[in-house]
C-alpha positions as CSV (number, residue, x, y, z in Angstrom):
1,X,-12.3,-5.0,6.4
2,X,-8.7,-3.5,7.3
3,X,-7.8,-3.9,10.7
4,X,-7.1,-0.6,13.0
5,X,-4.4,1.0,13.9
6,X,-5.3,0.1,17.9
7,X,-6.2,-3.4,16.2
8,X,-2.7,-3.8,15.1
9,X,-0.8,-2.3,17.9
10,X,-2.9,-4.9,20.2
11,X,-1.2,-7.6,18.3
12,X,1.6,-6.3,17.8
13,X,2.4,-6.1,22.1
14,X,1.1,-9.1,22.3
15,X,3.9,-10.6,20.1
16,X,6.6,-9.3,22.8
17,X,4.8,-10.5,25.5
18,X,4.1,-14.0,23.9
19,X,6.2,-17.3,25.4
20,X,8.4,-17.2,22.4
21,X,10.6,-15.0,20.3
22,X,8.9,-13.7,17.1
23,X,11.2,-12.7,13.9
24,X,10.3,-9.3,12.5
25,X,11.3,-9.6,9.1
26,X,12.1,-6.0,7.3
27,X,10.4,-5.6,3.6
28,X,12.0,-2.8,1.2
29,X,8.4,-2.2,-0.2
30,X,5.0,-2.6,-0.5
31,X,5.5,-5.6,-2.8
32,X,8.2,-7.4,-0.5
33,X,5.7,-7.0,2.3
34,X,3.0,-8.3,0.7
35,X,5.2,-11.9,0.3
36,X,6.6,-11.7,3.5
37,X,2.7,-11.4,4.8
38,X,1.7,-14.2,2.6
39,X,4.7,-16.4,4.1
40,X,3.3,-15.9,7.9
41,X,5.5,-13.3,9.2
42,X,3.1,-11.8,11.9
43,X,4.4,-7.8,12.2
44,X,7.0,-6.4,9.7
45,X,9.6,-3.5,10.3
46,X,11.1,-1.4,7.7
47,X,15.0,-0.6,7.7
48,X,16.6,2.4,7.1
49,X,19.6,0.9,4.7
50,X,16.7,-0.6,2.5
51,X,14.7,2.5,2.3
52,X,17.5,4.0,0.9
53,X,18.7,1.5,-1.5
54,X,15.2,2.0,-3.1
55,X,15.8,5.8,-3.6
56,X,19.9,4.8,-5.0
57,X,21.4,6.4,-2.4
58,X,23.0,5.1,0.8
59,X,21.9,4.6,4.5
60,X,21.5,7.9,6.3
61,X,21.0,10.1,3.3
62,X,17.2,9.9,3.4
63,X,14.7,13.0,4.9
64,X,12.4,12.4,7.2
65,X,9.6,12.9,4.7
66,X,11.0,10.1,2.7
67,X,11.4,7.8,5.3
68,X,7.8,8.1,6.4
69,X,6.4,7.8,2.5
70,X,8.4,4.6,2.6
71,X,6.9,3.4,5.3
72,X,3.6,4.4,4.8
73,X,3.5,2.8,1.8
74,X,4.5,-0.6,3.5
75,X,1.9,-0.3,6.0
76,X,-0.9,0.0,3.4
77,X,0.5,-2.9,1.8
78,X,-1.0,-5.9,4.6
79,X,-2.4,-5.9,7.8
80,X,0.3,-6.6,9.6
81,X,1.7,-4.2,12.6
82,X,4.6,-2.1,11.1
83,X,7.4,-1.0,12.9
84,X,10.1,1.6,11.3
85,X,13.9,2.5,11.4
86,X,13.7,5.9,12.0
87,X,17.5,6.4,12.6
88,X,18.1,9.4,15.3
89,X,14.8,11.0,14.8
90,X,15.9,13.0,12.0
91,X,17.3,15.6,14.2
92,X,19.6,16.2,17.7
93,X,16.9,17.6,19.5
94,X,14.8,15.6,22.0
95,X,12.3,17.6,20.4
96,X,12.4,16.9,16.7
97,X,12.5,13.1,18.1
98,X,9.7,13.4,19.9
99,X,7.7,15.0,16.7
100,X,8.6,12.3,14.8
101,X,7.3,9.5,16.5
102,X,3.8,11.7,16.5
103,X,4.0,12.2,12.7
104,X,5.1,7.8,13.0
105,X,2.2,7.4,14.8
106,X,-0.2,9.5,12.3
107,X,0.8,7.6,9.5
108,X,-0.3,4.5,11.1
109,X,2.8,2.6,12.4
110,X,2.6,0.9,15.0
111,X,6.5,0.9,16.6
112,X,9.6,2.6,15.7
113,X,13.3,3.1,17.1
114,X,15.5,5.8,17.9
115,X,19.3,5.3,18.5
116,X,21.9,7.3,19.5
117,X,24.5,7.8,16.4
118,X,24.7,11.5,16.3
119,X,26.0,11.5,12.4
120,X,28.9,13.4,12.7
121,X,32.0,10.9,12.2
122,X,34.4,12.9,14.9
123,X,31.6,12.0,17.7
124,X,29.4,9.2,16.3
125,X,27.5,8.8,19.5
126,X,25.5,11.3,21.8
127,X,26.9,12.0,24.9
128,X,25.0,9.9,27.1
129,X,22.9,12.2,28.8
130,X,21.7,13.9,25.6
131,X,21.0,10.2,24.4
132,X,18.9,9.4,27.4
133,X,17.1,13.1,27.0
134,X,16.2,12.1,23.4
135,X,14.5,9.0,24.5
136,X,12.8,10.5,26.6
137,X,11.4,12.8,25.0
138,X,10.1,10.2,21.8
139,X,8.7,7.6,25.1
140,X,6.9,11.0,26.1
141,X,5.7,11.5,22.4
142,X,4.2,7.7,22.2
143,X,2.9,7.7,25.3
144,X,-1.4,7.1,25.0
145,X,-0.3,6.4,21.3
146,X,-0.9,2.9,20.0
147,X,2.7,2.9,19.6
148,X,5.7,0.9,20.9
149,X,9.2,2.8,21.5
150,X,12.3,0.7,20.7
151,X,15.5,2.7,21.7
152,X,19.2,1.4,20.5
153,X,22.4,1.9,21.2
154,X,25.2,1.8,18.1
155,X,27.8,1.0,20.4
156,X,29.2,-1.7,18.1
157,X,28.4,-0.2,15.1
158,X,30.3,3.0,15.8
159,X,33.6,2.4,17.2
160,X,33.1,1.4,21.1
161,X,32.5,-1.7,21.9
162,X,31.8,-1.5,25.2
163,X,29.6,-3.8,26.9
164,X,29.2,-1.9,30.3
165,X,28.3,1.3,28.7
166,X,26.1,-0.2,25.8
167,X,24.5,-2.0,29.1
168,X,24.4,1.5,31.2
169,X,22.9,3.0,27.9
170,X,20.2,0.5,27.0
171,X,19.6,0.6,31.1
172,X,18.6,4.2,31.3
173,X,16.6,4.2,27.8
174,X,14.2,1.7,29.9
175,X,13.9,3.8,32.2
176,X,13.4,7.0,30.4
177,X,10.5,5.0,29.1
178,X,11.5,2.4,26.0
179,X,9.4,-0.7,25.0
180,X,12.0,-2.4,23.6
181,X,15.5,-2.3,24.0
182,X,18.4,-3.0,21.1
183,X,22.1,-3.1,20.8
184,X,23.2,-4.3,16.6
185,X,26.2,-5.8,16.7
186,X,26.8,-7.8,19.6
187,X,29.5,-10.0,19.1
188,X,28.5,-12.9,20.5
189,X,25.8,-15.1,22.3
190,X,27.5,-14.5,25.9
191,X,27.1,-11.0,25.4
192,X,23.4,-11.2,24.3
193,X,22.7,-13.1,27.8
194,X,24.6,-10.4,29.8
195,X,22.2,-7.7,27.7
196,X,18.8,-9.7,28.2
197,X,19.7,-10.4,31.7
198,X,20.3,-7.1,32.8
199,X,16.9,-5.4,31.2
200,X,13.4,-6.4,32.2
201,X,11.8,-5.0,28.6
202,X,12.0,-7.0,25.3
203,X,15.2,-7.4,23.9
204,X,15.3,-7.4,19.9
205,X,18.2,-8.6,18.1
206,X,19.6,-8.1,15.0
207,X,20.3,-10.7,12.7
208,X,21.7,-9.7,9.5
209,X,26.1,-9.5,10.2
210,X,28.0,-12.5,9.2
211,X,29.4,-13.9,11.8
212,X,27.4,-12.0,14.4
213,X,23.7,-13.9,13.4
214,X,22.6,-16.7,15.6
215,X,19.6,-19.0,15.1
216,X,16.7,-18.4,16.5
217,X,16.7,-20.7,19.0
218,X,19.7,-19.7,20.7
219,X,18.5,-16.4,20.6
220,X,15.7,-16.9,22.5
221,X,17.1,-19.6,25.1
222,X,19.4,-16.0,25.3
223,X,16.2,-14.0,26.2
224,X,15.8,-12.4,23.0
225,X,12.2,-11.6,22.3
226,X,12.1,-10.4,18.8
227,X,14.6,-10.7,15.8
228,X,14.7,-8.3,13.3
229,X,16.6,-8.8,9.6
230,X,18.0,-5.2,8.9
231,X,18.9,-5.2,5.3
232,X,19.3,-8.7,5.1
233,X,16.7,-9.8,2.6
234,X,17.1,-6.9,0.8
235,X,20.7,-7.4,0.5
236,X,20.0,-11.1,-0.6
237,X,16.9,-10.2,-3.1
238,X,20.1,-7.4,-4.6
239,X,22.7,-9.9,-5.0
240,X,20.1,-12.5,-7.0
241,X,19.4,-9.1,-9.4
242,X,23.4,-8.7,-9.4
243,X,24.0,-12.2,-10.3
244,X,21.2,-12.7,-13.0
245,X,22.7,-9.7,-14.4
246,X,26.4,-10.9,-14.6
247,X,25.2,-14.0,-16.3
248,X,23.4,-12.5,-18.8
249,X,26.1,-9.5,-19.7
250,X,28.9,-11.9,-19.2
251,X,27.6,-14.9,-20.7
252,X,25.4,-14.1,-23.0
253,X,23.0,-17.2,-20.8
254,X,19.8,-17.1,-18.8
255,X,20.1,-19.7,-16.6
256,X,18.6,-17.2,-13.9
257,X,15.0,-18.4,-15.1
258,X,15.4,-21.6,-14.4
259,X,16.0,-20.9,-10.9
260,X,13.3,-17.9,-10.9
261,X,9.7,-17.7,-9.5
262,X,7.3,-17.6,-12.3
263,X,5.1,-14.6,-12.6
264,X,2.1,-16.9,-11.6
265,X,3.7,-18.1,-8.7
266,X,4.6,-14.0,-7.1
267,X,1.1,-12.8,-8.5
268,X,-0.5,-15.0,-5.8
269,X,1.0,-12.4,-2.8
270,X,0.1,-9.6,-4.4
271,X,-3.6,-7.9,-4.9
272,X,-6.3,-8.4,-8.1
């Protein structure tokens, strides 16, 4: 018997609110979500950049009734509570954010996150009013849903890398009624204190940039309270297809197998 949609969301709460930081791991599809099930992973997210990679395009260029199919699809997939990257909300509005975190909701997910990257590459951030409006507006949306509202801030991913305003952002998101608070691409563990330490919500991290990905327990000695992968896994599951491929085109060898999972061994994730 499939577990609810309340039954799900339940757990998936209770994972922030447990004594130790959880790793949300982010599958590209329904097959990669069944494994990362069957390894233990406890709640799954999917990631915009993966979603994408899927359809061969890149990160951004997917609609909103893509994004949800893809997701939708990966919630079907286990039992697990699903979260989604659902970029800006697909759309400037307050109001088209708000709609789709409903329309997230319907399709049974459990959590999803808006940020404030506007798109537009002369002004890749919203003003910060707008920004705070747009949250929100999708907090209002979740609200008596069984649905948890992460809001992020690309600060460091667009351009400014400004601690005090990525703090003043994440700040007023809680506020305006987030869950979950999240700021990818902090450049180091010091700055992850000084972001934990001046929120009282969860704090997720991503982990994922080389350089910029610390282990888990420094993380959570940081106050992190969940870790997510972004494209990670699919980037690393790509560059085993890349390589397997050289070797065979370039060498003419298949040395790949040696080093693959038999068919056996992935059938045992994945339903008769």
């Amino acid at each position: 018997m499939r577990a609810s949609q309340a039954e799900k969301a339940r757990r998936f709460r209770e994972l922030h609110e447990g004594p130790r930081a959880f790793v949300i791991p982010n599958p590209w599809d329904a097959g990669s979500a069944r494994i990362l099930a069957g390894l233990g992973f406890q709640a799954l997210a999917t990631s915009s950049g993966a979603c994408a990679g899927t359809l061969g395009r890149r990160d951004g260029r997917v609609s909103r009734d893509e994004a949800l199919a893809h997701a939708r699809a990966i919630v079907l997939a286990t039992d697990l509570p699903v979260a989604a990257d659902l970029e800006k909300g697909f759309g400037d509005a307050p109001s088209v954010a708000a709609q789709t975190i409903r329309l997230a909701a319907e399709i049974g997910l459990v959590g999803g996150s808006i940020e404030d990257a506007s798109g537009d590459k002369e002004k890749p951030l919203f003003d910060f009013n707008h920004a705070v409006e747009r949250v929100a507006a999708a907090a209002e949306a979740a609200r008596g849903q069984p649905f948890m509202l992460t809001a992020r801030t690309e600060n460091f991913l667009r351009g400014n890398p400004d601690l005090d305003d990525t703090i003043r952002r994440l700040q007023a998101f809680e506020k305006a009624g987030a869950d979950v608070l999240f700021a990818p691409g902090l450049p180091d563990l010091a700055a992850v204190r000084a972001v934990c330490a001046a929120l009282t919500k969860p704090v997720n991290f991503m982990a994922g940039i080389k350089g910029r990905s610390f282990p888990v327990a420094e993380l959570e000695a940081a106050g992190v309270r969940r870790i997510s992968l972004a494209t990670s896994l699919y980037r690393a599951a790509m560059t085993g297809l890349i390589e397997a491929a050289r070797e065979v085109k370039e060498k003419g060898s298949f040395g790949y197998l040696e080093r693959s999972l038999a068919t056996p061994e992935l059938n045992r994730f994945m339903e008769d």
